[in-house]
Structures are given as structure tokens and as C-alpha cells.
N, C-alpha and C positions, 0 to 999 in steps of 0.2 A: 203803549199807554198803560198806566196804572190801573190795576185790575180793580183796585178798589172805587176807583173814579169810572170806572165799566160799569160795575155794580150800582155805584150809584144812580148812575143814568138810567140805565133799564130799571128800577125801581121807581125812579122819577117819571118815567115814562109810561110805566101801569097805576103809577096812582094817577095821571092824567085822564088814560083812556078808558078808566073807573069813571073818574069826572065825567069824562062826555056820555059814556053811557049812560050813567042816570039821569041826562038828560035826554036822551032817546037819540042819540047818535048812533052809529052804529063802525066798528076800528075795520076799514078796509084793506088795512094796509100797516105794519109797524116794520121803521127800520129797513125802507125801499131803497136800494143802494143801485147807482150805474155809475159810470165811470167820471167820477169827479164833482158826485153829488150823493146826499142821502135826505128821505125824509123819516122825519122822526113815525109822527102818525098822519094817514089819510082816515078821515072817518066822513060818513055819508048820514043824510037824513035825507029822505023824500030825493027832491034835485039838489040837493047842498051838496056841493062837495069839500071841507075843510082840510088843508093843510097846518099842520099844526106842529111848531118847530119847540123843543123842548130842553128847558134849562134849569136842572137842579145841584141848586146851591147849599151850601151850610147853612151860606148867611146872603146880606147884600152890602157886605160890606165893600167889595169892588163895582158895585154899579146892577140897576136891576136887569131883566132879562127881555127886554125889549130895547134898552141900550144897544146889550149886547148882539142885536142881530141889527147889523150896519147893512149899510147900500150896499155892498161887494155880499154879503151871504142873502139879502131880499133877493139880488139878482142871481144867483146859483139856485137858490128857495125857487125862484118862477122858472127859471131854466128844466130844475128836474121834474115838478110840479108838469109843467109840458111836456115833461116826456113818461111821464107815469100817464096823463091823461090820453095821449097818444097811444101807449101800450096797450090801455086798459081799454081803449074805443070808448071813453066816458065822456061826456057833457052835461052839463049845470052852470048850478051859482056857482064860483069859486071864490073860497078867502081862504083869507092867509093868519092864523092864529101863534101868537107869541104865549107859552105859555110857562110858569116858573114855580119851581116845588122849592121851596126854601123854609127851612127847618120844619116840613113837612109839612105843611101848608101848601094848596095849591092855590093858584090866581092866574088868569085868562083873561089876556088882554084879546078881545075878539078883534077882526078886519086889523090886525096891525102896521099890515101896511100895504 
């Protein structure tokens, strides 16, 4: 992969987990990989556990970032999701967060799906 499009994404992905911070989230987790899945961020408050799958763009000119996460990646999303909660002995609320940096701008779509 394009190293520049690597770059992008981990930049996209800390100005997110900046976001959730200052709302008192707390990043459990960035870039949790097993075999055939990854999560961008896990981040916790109190019992909340949030998965939060992360997509930065230039633009939106090919479609927004909640599009972009179809049936086939929601179901790989709760597949690793189970198995980071599994690893980690955790329980709570869980949701599933869509979230999209596009020309630096951040936007969070909560419970996406």
C-alpha cells in the first residue's frame, strides 16, 4: 500500500481518538489486528465500550464514510470486535462507531450500525 495513504490514515485516526478524548473517552486500543480483521480504535467510558472504524478522505467525492462500511466489513467489524472482547475478558454497552476525517474535519456517525 501507498505509504502516503498509511500516513494518512494513522493521522486520521489520531485526530479521531483526540475527538473521543475530549469527550472523556478514554483509546483502549488503536489498530488491534488478528488474522483477518483489524480495529481501527477501541475506546471505553465508564461501561461503554466503542468500536470505531475510521475513514479519511481528501474529499467525499466517491461516497461518505458510513457508505463505505457495507454488510461484509459491519460483519468482519463485530467478528474482531468478539474477539478483542474475548481477549481482553471485557463487557459492557457495545457500539459500533463510523467515523470520517475529510479535509480535516472530523464527523461521527454514533451506533452506525
Amino acid at each position: 500500500m501507498d505509504k502516503s495513504k498509511v500516513a494518512l490514515g494513522r493521522w486520521g485516526e489520531a485526530r479521531v481518538a483526540k475527538f473521543y478524548e475530549n469527550r472523556g473517552y478514554a483509546v483502549a486500543d488503536r489498530n488491534w489486528t488478528i488474522k483477518g480483521g483489524e480495529l481501527d480504535l477501541v475506546l471505553t467510558r465508564g461501561d461503554e465500550i466503542v468500536f470505531c472504524e475510521v475513514k479519511t478522505r481528501n474529499s467525499d467525492r466517491f461516497g461518505s464514510a458510513v457508505e463505505a462500511v457495507g454488510y461484509r466489513k459491519q460483519q468482519l467489524l463485530r467478528r474482531t470486535a468478539a474477539s478483542w472482547l474475548n481477549c481482553h475478558q471485557r463487557r459492557g454497552k457495545l457500539r459500533f462507531d463510523v467515523a470520517a476525517v475529510v479535509a480535516g474535519k472530523v464527523v461521527v456517525t454514533t451506533a452506525a450500525f
